[in-house]
C-alpha positions as CSV (number, residue, x, y, z in Angstrom):
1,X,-114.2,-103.3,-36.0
2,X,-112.9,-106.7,-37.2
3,X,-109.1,-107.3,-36.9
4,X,-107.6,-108.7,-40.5
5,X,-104.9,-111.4,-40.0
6,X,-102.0,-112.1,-42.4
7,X,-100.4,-115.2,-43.4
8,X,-96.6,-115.8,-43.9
9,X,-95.5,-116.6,-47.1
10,X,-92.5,-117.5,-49.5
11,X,-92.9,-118.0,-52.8
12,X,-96.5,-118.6,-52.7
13,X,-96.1,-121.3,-50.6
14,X,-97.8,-121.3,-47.1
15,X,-95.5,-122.4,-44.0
16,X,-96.4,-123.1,-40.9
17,X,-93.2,-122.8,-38.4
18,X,-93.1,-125.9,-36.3
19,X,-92.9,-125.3,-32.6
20,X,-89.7,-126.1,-31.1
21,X,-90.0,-128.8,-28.0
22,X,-87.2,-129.9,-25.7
23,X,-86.5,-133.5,-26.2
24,X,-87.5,-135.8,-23.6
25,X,-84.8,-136.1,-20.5
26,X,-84.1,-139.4,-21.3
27,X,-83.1,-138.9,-24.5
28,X,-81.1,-136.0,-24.3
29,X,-77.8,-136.2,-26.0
30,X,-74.3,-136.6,-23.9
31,X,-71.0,-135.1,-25.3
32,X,-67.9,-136.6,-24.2
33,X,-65.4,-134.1,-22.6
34,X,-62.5,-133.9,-24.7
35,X,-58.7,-135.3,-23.5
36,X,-56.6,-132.4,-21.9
37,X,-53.4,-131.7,-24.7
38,X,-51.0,-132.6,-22.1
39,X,-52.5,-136.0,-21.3
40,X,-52.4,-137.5,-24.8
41,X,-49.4,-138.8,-25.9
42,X,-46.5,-136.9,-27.6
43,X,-45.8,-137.8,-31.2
44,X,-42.3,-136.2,-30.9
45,X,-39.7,-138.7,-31.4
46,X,-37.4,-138.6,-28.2
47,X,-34.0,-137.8,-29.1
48,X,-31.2,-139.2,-26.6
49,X,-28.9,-136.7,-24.4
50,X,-25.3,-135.9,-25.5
51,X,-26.1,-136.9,-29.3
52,X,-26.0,-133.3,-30.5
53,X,-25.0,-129.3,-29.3
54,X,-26.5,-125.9,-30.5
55,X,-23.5,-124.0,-31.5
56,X,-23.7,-120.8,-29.7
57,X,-23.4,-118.6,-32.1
58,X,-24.8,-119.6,-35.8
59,X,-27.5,-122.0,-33.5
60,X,-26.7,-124.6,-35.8
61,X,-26.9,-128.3,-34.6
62,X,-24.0,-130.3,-34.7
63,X,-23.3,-134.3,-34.1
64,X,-21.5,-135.0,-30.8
65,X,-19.0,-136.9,-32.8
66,X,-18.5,-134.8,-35.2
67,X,-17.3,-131.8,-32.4
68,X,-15.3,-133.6,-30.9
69,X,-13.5,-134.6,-33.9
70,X,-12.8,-131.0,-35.1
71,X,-11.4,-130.1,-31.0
72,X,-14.7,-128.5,-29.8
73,X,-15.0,-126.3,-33.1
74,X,-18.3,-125.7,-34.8
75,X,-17.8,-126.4,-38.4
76,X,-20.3,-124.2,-39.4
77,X,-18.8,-120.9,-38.7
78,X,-15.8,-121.7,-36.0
79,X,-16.9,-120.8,-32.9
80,X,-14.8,-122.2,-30.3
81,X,-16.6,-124.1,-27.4
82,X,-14.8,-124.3,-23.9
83,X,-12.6,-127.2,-23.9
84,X,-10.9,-129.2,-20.8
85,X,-7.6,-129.3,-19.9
86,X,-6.8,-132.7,-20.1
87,X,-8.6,-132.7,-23.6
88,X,-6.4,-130.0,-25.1
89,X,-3.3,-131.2,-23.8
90,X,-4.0,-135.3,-25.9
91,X,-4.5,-132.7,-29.0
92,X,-1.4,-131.3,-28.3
93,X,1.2,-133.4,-27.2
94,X,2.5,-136.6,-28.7
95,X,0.5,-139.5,-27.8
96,X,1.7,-141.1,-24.4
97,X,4.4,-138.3,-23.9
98,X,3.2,-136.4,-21.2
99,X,4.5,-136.8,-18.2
100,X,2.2,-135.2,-15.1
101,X,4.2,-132.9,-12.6
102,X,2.9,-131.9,-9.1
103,X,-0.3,-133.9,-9.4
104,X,-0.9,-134.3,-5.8
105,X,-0.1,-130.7,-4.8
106,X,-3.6,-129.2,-3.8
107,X,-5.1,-126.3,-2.2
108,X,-5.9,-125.4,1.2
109,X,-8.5,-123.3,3.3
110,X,-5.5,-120.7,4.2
111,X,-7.4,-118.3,5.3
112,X,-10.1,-120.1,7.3
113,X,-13.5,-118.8,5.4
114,X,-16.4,-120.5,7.0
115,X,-20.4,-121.0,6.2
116,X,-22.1,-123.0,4.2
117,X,-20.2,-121.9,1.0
118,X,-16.8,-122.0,2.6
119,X,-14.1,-122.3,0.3
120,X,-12.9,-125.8,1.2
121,X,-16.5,-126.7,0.7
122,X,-16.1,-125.3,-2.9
123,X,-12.7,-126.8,-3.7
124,X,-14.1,-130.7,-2.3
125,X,-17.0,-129.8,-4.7
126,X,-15.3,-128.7,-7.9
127,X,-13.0,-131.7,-7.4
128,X,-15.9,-134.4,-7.5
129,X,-17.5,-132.4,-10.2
130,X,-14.3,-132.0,-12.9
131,X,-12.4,-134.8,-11.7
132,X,-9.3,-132.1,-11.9
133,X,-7.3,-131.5,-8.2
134,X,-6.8,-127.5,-9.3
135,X,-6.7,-125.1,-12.2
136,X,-4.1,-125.6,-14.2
137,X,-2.5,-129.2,-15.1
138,X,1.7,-129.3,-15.7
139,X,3.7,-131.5,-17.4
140,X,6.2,-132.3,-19.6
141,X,5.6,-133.9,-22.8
142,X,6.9,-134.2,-26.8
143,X,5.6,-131.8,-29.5
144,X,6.7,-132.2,-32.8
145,X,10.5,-132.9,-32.5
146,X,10.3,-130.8,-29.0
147,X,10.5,-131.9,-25.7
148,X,8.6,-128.8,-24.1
149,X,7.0,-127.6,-20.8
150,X,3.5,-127.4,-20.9
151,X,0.7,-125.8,-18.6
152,X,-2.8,-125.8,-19.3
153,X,-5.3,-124.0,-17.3
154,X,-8.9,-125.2,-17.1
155,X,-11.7,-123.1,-16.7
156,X,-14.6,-125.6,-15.1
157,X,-12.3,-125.6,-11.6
158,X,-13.6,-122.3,-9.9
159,X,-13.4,-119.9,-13.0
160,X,-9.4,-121.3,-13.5
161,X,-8.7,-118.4,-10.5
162,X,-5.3,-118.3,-10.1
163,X,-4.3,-119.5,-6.3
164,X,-0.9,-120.6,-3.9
165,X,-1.3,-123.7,-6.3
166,X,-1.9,-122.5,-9.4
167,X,1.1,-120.3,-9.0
168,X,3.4,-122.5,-7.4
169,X,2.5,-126.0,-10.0
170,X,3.5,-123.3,-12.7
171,X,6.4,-121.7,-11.2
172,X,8.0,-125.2,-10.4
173,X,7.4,-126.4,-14.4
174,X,9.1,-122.5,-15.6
175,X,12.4,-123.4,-13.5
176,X,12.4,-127.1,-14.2
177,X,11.7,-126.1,-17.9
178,X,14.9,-123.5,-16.9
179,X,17.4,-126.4,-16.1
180,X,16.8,-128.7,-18.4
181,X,17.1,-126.2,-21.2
182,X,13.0,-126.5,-22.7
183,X,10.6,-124.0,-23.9
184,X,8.0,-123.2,-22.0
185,X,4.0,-123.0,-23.1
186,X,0.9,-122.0,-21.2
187,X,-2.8,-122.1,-22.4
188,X,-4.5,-119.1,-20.0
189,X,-8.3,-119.2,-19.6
190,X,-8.9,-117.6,-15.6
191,X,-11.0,-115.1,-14.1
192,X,-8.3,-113.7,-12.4
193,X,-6.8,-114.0,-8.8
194,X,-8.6,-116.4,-6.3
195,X,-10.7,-114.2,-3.9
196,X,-10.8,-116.9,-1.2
197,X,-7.2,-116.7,-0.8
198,X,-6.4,-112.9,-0.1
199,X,-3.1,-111.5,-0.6
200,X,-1.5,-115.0,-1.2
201,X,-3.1,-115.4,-4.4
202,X,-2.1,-112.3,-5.8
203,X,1.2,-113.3,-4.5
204,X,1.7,-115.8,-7.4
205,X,1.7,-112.5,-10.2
206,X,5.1,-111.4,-9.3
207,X,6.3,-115.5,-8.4
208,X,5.2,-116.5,-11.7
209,X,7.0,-113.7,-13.7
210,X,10.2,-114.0,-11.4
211,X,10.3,-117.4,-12.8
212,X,9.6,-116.6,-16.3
213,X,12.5,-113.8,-16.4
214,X,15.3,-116.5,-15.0
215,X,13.8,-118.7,-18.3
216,X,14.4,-115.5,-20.5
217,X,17.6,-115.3,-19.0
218,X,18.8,-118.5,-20.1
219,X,17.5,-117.3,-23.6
220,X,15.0,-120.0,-23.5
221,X,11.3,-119.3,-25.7
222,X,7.7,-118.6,-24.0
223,X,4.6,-119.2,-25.9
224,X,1.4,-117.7,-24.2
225,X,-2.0,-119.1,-25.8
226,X,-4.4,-117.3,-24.5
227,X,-8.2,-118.7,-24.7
228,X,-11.5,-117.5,-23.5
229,X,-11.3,-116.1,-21.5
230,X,-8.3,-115.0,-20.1
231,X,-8.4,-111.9,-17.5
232,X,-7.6,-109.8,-14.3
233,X,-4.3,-111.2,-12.4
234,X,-3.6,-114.0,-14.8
235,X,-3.5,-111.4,-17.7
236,X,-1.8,-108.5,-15.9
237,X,0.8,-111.6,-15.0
238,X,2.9,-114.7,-16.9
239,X,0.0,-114.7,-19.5
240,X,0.9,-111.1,-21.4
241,X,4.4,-112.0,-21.2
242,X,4.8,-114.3,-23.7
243,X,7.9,-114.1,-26.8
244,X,5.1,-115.3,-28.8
245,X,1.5,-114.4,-27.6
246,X,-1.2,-116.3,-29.6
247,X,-4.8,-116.4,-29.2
248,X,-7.9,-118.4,-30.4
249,X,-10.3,-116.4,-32.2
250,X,-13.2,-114.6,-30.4
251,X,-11.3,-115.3,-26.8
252,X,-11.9,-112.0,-24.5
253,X,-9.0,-111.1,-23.2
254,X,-8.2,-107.9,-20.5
255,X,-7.9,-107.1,-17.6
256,X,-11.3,-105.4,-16.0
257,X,-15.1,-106.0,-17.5
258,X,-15.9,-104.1,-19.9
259,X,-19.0,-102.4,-17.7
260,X,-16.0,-101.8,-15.1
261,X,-14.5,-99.6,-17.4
262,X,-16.8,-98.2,-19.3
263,X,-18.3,-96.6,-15.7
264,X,-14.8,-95.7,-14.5
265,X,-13.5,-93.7,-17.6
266,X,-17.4,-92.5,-18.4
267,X,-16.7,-92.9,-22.3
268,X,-18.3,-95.7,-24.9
269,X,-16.1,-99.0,-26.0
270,X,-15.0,-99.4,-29.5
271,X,-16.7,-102.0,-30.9
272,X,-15.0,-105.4,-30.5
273,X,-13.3,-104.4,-27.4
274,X,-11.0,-106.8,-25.0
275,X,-11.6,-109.6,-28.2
276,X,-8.7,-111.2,-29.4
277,X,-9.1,-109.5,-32.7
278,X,-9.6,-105.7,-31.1
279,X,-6.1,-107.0,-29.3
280,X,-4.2,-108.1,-32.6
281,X,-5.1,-104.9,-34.6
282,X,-3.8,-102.6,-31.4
283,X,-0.4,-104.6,-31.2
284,X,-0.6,-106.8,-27.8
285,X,-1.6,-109.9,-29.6
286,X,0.8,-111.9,-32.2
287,X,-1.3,-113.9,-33.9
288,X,-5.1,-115.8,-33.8
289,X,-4.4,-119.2,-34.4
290,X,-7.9,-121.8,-34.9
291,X,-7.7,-124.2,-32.2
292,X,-7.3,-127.2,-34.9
293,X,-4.0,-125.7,-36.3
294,X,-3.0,-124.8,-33.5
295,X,-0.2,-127.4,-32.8
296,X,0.9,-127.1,-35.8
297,X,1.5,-123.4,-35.8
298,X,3.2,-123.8,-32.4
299,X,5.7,-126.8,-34.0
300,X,6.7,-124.2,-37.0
301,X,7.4,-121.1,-33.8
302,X,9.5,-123.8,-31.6
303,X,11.6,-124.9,-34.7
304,X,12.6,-121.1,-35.8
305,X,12.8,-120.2,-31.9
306,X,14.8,-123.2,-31.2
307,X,17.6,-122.9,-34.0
308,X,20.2,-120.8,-31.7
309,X,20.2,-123.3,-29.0
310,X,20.8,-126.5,-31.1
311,X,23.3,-124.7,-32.5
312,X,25.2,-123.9,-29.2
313,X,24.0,-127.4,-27.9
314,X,25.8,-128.8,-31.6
315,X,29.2,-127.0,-30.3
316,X,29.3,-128.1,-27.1
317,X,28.0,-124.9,-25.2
């Protein structure tokens, strides 16, 4: 029987499908292997270090300039960056009226720790790296119309622990502040006692108040500013014993962690605990002042604390 063939077609039209051949070798056609992303050049515009800081809280950008004009204070929504010591004192003292006490007076490796991380090691680092010879810098300078005794603790030396030097550079500025008849303020920010130093660290708690209660005695004021964060011995110490105690807002301020004590008592935290607001509401804090008003605020407290001893100093007492 005869086989019937059949022929493609579309729209009436015969097609005939071509056959498909290779191209010769030599003609084939090359592709060129694209760039890899990372080695063609950026477009982005390379912005200079130090120009500008992400506020930690609202993430907003802020000019260099600009922060430190405003004390380290986003302008945005007021959070309060760390700030030096030798940077708050110029923005609270007269200009050119401190006068530096105890600058030379620096720690020592008491108790002999050794090892690669031994804490001389640490202190001859932290001095090359903050250009500070402890935690706390004392002086006495002009504020307002008020000669006063000022200490200021920084945070970038070792946590601003509290050690034998800490302790004794404030406990000289309380008595000299004692004899020649001045008030007395210290900004707090610490960790707490200085673990490299044992039982003398802690020492300087109870030789710090001592002081502070002769100054009482001679009915002189104490201001206590306490910043973030301020905690452990330095808080259970001079910094909670303040006539005035002030705070800057947000600082955390107590004595254990939070985790510490929220394992030891077994019970949730209130929301807002160990803040300086949580510590206003519940009594142990006098008032949040804003780092930019703050020497202003301070002025107004020395000049009502002040009134009964120009008056005895006016009649010759």
């Amino acid at each position: 029987m005869a086989t019937t063939s059949f022929t493609k077609k579309t729209l009436g039209l015969e097609t005939a499908e071509p056959a498909v051949t290779p191209p010769p070798a030599e003609t084939q056609t090359s592709f060129v292997k694209k760039p890899k992303l990372g080695s063609a050049p950026s477009r982005k515009r390379d912005i200079p270090e130090g120009l500008w800081t992400k506020c930690k809280k609202c993430a907003a950008m802020i000019y260099d300039k600009e922060l430190d004009a405003n004390l380290k204070v986003c302008p945005k929504c007021q959070f309060h960056f760390p700030i030096g010591a030798r940077e708050r004192i110029h923005a609270m003292v007269e200009t050119c009226s401190f006068e530096e006490s105890d600058a030379s007076m620096e720690s020592v490796d008491v108790l002999k720790f050794n090892g690669a991380s031994s804490y001389a090691a640490k202190l001859e680092q932290y001095r090359k790296g903050t250009s500070l010879k402890e935690a706390v810098c004392t002086g006495i300078g002009r504020m307002g119309k008020y000669r006063v005794a000022l200490g200021v603790m920084d945070f970038r030396f070792l946590g601003g622990s509290m050690g034998s030097v800490v302790g004794e550079r404030l406990t000289r500025l309380i008595e000299a502040a004692t004899d020649k008849g001045l008030p007395v303020i210290i900004v707090a920010t610490s960790g707490g006692a200085r673990m490299y130093e044992g039982m003398f660290s802690l020492l300087q708690m109870a030789k710090t108040c001592a002081a502070l209660a002769y100054h009482a005695k001679a009915k002189l004021p104490y201001l206590s500013v306490l910043t973030n964060p301020t905690m452990a011995g330095v808080m259970a110490s001079f910094a909670a014993v303040g006539d005035l105690i002030l705070a800057e807002p947000g600082a955390m301020i107590g004595f254990a962690g939070p985790r510490v004590i929220e394992s030891t008592t077994q019970s949730e935290l209130p929301p807002g605990f160990q803040t300086a607001e949580f510590l206003t509401d519940h009594g142990l804090i006098d008032a949040i002042v804003p780092r930019n008003e703050m020497k202003a605020r301070l002025c107004s407290y020395l000049e009502f604390l002040m009134v009964g001893r120009e008056q005895l100093a006016a009649m010759g007492g």
